[in-house]
N, C-alpha and C positions, 0 to 999 in steps of 0.2 A: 558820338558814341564814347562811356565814357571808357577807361582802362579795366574798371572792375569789368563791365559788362564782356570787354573785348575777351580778356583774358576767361571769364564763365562761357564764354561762345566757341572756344577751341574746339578741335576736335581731337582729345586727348592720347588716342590711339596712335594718331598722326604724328603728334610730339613725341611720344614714344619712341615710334618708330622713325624719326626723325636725328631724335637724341643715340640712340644703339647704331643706326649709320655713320651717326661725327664720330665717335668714341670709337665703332670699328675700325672705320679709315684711318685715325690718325693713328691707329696701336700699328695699321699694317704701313704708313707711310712713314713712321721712323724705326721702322724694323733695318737690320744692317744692311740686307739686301737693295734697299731704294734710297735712303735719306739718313738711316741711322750710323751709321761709320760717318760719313758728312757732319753728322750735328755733334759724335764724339769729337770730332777731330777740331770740327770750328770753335765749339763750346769747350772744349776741357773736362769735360764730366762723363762721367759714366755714365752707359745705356741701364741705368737700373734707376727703376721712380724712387725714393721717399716713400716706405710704405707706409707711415702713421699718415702721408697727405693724398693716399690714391682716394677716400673719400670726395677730399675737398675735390680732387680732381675731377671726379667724375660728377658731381655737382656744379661744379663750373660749365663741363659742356651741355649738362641741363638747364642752366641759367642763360648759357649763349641760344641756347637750339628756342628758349623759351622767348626769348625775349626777341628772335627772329621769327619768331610766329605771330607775335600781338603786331608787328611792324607788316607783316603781311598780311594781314587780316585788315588792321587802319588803311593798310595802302592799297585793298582792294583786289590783292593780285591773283588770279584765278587759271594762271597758264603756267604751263614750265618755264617758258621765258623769262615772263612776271617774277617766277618764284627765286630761278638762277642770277637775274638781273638785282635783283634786293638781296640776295646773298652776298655776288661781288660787291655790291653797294657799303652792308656794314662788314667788311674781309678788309678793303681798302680803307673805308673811311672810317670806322673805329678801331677795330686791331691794326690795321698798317699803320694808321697813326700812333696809334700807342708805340706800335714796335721800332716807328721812327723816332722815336725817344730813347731807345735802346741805342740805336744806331749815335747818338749823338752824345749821351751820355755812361755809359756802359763800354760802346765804343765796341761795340759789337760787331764783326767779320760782316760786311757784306751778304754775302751768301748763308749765311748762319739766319737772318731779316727775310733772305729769299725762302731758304727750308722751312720757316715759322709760317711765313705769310702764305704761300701755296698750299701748307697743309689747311689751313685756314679757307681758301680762296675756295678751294677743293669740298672740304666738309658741307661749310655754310652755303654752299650752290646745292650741293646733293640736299642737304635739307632744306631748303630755300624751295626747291624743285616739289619735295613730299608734300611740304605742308602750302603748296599752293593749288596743288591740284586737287589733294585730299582732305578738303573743307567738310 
């Protein structure tokens, strides 16, 4: 099966809905209340986005939620389990990785790596979950 075919076989609605979940969670998972005072404190920045790059941003978690769906779709995955298990899969093994580069060069707080990666861990399961059941 090739990528074009994969990606035409979606089920769009899914992704969607898939993408408005990641983008929720994380708006409510670095609010000050849970993780946002934590990632002021660890990161040095203020709890306010860059507005010329909220775009990009929210393009990005349509490129992650998309790109977690053609890898569910190749891999067959048709259960929650499937769907949450290929979630934790690219949460650790592409952004954890990535963010252990942070950690090594950036020299990033510990737990600054943890807040990033759990919101991460968190999203891409809950869509990992949508888009496997709702083929």
């Amino acid at each position: 099966m090739s990528i074009i075919n994969t990606i035409s076989d979606l089920n769009w609605l899914a992704v969607f809905v898939a993408w408005v979940a990641h983008v929720a969670i994380s708006l409510v998972w670095f609010q000050p209340v849970l993780f946002g005072k934590a990632w002021v404190m660890l990161s040095g920045k203020e709890l306010k986005p860059a507005t010329q790059w909220i775009p990009v941003g929210i393009a990005a978690h349509l490129i992650a939620v998309l790109a977690l769906a053609v890898i569910i779709r190749l891999a067959n995955a048709t259960t929650i389990i499937g769907g949450v298990a290929l979630g934790i899969l690219v949460s650790i093994g592409f952004i954890g990785a990535m963010l252990g580069g942070e950690l090594v060069w950036e020299k990033i707080p510990f737990r600054l790596f943890l807040i990033r990666l759990g919101d991460q861990l968190l999203t891409l399961s809950l869509a990992g979950a949508i888009l496997a059941i709702w083929r």
